[in-house]
ZAVONU-455709 format. One record per atom (N, C-alpha, C): x, y, z. Coordinates in pm, whole numbers, plus 50000, padded with zeros to 5 digits. Last residue first. Example, Ala and Ser with C-alpha at 12.3 -4.5 7.8 and 13.67 -1.06 7.14 Angstrom:
512854977550708513674989450714512905000350787513194943150780512304955050780513204967050780
//
This chain:
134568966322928133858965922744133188978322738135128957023202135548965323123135428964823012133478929723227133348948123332134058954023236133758912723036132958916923025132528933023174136458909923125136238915623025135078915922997136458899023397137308911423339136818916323267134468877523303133848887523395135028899623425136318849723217135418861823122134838872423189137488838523366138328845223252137478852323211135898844323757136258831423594137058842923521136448855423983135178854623908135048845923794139308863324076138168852324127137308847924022139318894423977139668882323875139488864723952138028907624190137218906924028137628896023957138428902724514139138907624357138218901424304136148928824683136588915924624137218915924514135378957024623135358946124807135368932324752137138987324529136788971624499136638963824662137199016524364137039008424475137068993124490137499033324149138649022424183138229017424340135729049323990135949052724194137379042424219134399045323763136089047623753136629050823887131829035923754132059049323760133539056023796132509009423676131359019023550132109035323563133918999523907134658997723786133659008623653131389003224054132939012024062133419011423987129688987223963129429001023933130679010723978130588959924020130868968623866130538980423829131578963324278132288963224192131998967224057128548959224378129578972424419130668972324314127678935524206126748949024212127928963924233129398918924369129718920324177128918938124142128478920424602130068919424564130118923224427125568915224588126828927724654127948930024600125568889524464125108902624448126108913424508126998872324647127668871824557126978890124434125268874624884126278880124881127048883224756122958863124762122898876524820124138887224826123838836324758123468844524608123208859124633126578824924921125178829724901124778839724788129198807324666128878814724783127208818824743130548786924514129398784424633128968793824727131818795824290132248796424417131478790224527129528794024088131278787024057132278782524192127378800424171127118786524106128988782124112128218828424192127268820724340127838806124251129348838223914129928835724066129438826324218126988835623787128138826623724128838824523889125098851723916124708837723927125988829923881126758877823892126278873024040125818856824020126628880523578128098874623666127718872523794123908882723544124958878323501125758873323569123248904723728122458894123765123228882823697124858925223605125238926123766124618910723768124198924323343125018923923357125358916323533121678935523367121868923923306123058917623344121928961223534121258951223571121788937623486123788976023291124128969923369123578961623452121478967823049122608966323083123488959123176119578988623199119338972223179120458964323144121169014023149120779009523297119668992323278121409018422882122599010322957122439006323101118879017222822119199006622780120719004122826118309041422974117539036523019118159019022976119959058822831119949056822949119579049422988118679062022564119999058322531120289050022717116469077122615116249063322578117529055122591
//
């Protein structure tokens, strides 16, 4: 059960910061998916990958990936 509410979570999360980012930057809402989607599950699963810097994103999307 425990699984299932951090995997809405992160969905919540990914759909979260993808609309703050599309609306702040102007970029396509597809893309801005990708970008936040790949990043925060690298940043989840500690891979240190990244295909965009994170701190772009506004003051609050650091700290809400890493909480």
């Amino acid at each position: 059960m425990e699984e299932l509410f951090i995997f809405k979570l992160i969905i919540l999360y990914t759909f979260t910061l993808s609309l703050f980012y599309a609306i702040t930057t102007n970029t396509p809402i597809l893309k801005s998916l990708r970008e936040i989607g790949f990043n925060l599950i690298s940043a989840i699963t500690t891979t240190g990958f990244t295909a965009s810097n994170y701190l772009d994103w506004g003051t609050w999307a650091p700290i809400v990936i890493f909480l």
